[in-house]
LUMPA-290577 format. One line per field, with one value per atom (N, C-alpha, C): atom name; x, y, z. Coordinates in steps of 0.02 Angstrom, whole numbers. Example, Ala and Ser with C-alpha at 12.3 -4.5 7.8 and 13.67 -1.06 7.14 Angstrom:
loti: [N;CA;C;N;CA;C]
px: [660;615;660;642;684;645]
py: [-284;-225;-165;-112;-53;2]
pz: [390;390;390;354;357;394]
END
This chain:
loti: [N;CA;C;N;CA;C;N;CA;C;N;CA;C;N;CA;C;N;CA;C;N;CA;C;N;CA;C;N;CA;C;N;CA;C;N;CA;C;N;CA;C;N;CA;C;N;CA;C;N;CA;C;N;CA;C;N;CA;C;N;CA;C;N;CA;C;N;CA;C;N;CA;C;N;CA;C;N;CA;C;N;CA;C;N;CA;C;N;CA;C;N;CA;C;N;CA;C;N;CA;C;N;CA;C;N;CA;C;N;CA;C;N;CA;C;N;CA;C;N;CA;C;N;CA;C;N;CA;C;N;CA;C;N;CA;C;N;CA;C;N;CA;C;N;CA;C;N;CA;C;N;CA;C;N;CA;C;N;CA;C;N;CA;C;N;CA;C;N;CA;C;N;CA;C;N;CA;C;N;CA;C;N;CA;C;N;CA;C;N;CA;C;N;CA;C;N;CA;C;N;CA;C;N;CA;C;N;CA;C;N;CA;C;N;CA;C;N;CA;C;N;CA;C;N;CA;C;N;CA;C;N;CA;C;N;CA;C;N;CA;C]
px: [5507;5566;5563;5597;5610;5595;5614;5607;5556;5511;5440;5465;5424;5424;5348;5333;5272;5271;5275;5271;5212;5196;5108;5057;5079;5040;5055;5118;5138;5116;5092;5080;5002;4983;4902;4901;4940;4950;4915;4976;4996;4962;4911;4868;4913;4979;5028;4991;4997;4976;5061;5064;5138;5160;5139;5150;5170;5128;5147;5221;5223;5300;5368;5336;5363;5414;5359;5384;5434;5417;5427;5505;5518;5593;5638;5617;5643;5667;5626;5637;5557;5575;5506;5445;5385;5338;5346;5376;5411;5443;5490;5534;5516;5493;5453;5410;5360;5317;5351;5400;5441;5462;5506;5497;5438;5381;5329;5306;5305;5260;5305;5375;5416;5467;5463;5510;5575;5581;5653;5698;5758;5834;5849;5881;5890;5867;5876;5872;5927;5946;5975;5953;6030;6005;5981;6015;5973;5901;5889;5827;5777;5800;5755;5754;5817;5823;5760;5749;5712;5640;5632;5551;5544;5585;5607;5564;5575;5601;5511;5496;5440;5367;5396;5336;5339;5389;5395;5391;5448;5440;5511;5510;5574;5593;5655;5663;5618;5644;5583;5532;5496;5424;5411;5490;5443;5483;5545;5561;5556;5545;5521;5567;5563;5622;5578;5544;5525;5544;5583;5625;5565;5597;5581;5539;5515;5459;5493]
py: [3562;3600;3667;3708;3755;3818;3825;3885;3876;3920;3923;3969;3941;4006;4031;4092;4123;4169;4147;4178;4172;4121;4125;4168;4193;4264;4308;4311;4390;4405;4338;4342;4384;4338;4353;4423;4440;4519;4571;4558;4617;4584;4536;4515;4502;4470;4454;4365;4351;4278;4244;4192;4149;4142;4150;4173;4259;4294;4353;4369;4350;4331;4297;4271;4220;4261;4294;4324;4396;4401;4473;4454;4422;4409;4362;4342;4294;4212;4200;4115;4095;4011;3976;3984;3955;3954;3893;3858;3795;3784;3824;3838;3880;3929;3974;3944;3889;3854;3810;3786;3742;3788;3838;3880;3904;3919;3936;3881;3801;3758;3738;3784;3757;3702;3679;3609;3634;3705;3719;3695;3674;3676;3715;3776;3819;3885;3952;4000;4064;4093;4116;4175;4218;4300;4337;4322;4379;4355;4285;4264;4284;4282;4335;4395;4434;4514;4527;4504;4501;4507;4440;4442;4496;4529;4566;4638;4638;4705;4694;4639;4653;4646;4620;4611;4680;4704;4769;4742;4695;4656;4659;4628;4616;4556;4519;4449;4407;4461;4433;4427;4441;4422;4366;4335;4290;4214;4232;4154;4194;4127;4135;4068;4072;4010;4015;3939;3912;3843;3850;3798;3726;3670;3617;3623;3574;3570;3515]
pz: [6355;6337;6373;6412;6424;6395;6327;6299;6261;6270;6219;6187;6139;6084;6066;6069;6085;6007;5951;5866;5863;5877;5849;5890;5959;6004;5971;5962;5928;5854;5805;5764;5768;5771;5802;5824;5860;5891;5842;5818;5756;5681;5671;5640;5564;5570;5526;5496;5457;5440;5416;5409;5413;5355;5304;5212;5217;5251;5256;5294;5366;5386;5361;5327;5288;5236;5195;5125;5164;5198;5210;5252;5298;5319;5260;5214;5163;5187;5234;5238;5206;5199;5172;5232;5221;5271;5308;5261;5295;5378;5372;5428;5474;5465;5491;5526;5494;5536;5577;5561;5621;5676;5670;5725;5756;5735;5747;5809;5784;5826;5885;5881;5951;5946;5868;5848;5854;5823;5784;5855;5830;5880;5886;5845;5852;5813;5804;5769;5773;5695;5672;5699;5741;5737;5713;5635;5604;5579;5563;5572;5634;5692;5751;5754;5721;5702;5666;5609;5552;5556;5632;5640;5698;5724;5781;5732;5699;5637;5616;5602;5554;5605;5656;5713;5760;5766;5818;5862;5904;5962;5988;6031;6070;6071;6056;6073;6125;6197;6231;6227;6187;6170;6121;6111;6055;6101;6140;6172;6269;6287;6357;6376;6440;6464;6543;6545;6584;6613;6683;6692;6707;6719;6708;6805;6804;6864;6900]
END
């Protein structure tokens, strides 16, 4: 797939755990972990605002777009 999603570097970063992210933007750990492992289809702005907000990051730091080979 093209767009990685890089949550779990940035997590690690800033030494956030995925219950902690979790609680703190108000989605389950559920979903969160689906976005996390790269499954999600899509994601909600303000759902990336949110982790934007609590990670001190930039969009770009959490999706990357690497074209196909």
């Amino acid at each position: 797939m093209p767009i990685v999603v890089n949550l779990d570097v940035m997590m690690a970063k800033r030494k956030k755990r995925l219950n902690e992210l979790a609680s703190a933007i108000g989605i389950t750990e559920a979903n969160l972990s689906i976005l996390k492992t790269g499954k999600a289809k899509a994601v909600r702005f303000s759902t990336l605002q949110a982790i934007c907000r609590e990670l001190n990051c930039q969009p770009g730091d959490l999706l990357t777009f690497e074209p196909d080979k």
